[in-house]
N, C-alpha and C positions, 0 to 999 in steps of 0.2 A: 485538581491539576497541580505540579508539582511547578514551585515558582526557585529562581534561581539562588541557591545558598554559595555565597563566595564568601572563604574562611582567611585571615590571615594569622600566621603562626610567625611569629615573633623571635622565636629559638632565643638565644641567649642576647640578644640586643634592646638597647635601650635600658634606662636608667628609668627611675617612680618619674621624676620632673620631664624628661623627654617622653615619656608614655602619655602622660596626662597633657600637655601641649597636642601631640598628636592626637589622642582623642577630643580633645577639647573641636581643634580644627576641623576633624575628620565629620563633628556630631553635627558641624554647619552645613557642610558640603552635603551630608545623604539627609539632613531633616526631610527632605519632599517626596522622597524615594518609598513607594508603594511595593513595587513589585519584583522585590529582590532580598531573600533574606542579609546580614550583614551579622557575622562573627570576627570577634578580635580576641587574640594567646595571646596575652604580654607575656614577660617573664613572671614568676611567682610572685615577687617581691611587691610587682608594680599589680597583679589584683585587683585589693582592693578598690587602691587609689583611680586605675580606668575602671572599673564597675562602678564607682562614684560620678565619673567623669561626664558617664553615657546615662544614667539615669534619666529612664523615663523619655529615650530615643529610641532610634530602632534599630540599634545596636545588640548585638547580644557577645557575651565576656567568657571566655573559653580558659579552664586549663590547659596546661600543656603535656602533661603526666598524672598519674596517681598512684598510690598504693591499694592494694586491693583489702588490705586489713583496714578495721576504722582506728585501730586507736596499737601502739605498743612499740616494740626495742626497734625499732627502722629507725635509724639518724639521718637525717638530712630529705626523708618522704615526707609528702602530704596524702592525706587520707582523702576521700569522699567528701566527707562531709567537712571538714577545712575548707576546702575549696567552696563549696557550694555557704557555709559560711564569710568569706571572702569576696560574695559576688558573682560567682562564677554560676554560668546555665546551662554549658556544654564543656566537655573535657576529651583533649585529643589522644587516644590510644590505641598502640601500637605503631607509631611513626616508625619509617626506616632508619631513623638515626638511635631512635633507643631499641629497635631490634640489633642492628649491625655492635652500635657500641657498649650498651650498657645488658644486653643478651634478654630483652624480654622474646619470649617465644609465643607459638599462636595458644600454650597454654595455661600462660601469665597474661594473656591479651584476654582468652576468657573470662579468667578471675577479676580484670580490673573493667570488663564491661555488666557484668554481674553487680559489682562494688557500685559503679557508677549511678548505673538504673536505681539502684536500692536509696541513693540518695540523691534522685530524681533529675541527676544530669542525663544530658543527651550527649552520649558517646558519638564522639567522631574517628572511627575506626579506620585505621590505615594497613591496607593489604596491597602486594605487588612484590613485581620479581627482580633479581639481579639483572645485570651484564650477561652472566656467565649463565642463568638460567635461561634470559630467552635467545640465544645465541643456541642455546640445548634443545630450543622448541619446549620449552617446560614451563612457559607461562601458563597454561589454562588450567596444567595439575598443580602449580604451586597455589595458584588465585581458591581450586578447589578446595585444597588443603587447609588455606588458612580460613576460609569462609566455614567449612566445614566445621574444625576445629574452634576456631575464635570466636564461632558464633555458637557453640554449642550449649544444648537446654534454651537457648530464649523463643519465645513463644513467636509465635505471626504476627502480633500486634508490638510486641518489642523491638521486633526484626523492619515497622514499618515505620517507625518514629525514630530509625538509627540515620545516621549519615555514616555512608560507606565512601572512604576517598582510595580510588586507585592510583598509587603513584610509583609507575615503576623506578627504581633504587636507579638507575641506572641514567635517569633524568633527574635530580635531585640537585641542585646544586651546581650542575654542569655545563649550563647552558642548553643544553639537550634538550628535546623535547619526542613527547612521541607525537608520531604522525597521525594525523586525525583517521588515517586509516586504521592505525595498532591503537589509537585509545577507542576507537569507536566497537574493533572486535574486542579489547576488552572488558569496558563497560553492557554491553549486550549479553556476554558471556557474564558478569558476573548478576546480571539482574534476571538473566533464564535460570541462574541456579538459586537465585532465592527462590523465584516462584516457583522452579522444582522442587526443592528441600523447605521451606516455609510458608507457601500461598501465594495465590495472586496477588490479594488485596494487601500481604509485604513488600510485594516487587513493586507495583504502583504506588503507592504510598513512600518508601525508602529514598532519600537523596544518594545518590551514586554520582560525585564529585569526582575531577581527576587534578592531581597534583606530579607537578613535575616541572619547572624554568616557567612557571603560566608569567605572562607579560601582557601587556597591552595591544599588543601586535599579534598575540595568537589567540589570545582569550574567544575573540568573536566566531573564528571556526570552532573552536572548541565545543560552545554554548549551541552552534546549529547543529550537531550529533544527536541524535533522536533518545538517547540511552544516558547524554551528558547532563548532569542538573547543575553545573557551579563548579569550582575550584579551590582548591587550598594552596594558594600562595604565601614562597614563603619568603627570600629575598624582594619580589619586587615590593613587598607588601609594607615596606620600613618605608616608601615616601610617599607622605599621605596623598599627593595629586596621582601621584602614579598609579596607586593604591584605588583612590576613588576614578579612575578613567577604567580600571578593568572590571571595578563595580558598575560602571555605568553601560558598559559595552557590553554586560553579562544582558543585561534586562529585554524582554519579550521584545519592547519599544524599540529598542537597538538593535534587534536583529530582523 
């Protein structure tokens, strides 16, 4: 049985000393929490210092990017194994903000779920559509595309140890959210097309998360969707009570 993964992605906020406070805080609140996994993005910088933080909690310490090479002329990338040197268990790739701005495609999203595996992170892979695509009805060819594409070469057993975050572009930042009716068809749509394209025992095993304004007040419908496993928050996720009420509201117990 698939227990509930809530991620928080950090983006460009917080400093090493404000990262470490809130982990510090965050590692008292969930010490007693069984049934829910719990991932935290700092920013790069802050790393190592919150995988120090949380040691030996049950926390787990996420990139937020990578490069898909291990080692060479990229200024300002971290490799695979940096990261997982650093601390890091899982690493988040293909977000809609480094597709929209910095132009990773679904076949640089390959390359860096490939990279990742190889050095034993668990890719948190972000797939979903614009404004302008589901307004075209092009959600469920776009979700195909990237799934297709992004996931392409990895085995059943690769494809069941991933966490897949659906977060359409168009809820991001916005306040927006989709409605438990549009995240529920498309989380069901994307976990029929693993078990079409990779196996059952991919589609049952895989977290299929959804990301998009998740708060406190919507997390709990969210989590009763038959097809939803958890969330990747990413504003609410900077205050840590905030933070921990949608980790707690995620859990079997609470719903």
């Amino acid at each position: 049985m698939r227990i509930p993964f809530i991620a928080a992605n950090w983006k460009m906020f917080k400093t090493v000393q404000e990262s470490v406070v809130f982990a510090k805080e965050f590692r008292n609140l969930v010490k007693d929490l069984k049934d829910v996994e719990v991932v935290i993005a700092p920013p790069a910088t802050a790393l190592h210092a919150v995988a120090e933080a949380v040691r030996n909690s049950p926390i787990g310490v996420a990139g937020q990017n990578l490069h898909w090479e291990r080692e060479g002329a990229f200024t300002g990338e971290l490799s695979a194994g940096m990261l997982k040197e650093a601390g890091a268990e899982y690493v988040i790739i293909g977000h809609s903000e480094r597709r929209r701005m910095f132009y990773d495609t679904d076949e640089t999203v390959n390359r860096k779920l490939v990279a990742a595996i190889g050095a034993q992170l668990t890719p948190i892979v972000c797939i979903g559509e614009t404004l302008d695509e589901r307004e075209n009805n092009e959600t469920l060819s776009v979700l195909d595309r990237q799934i297709k594409t992004g996931l392409d070469g990895l085995t059943g057993d690769q494809i069941g140890a991933l966490v897949i975050a659906y977060e359409p572009v168009w809820a991001i930042g916005t306040g927006r959210n989709a409605t438990p009716q549009q995240a529920g068809e498309a989380h069901a749509h994307i976990r029929s097309r693993v078990r079409q394209w990779f196996g059952a025992p991919a589609a049952d095993h895989c977290h299929v998360i959804y990301g998009g304004s998740v708060k406190p007040d919507n997390i709990h419908d969210l989590v009763l969707l038959p097809d939803v496993d958890g969330a990747l928050v990413g504003g609410a996720s900077l205050d840590v009570k905030g933070f921990f009420e949608i980790v707690a509201r995620s859990r079997p117990s609470a719903v």
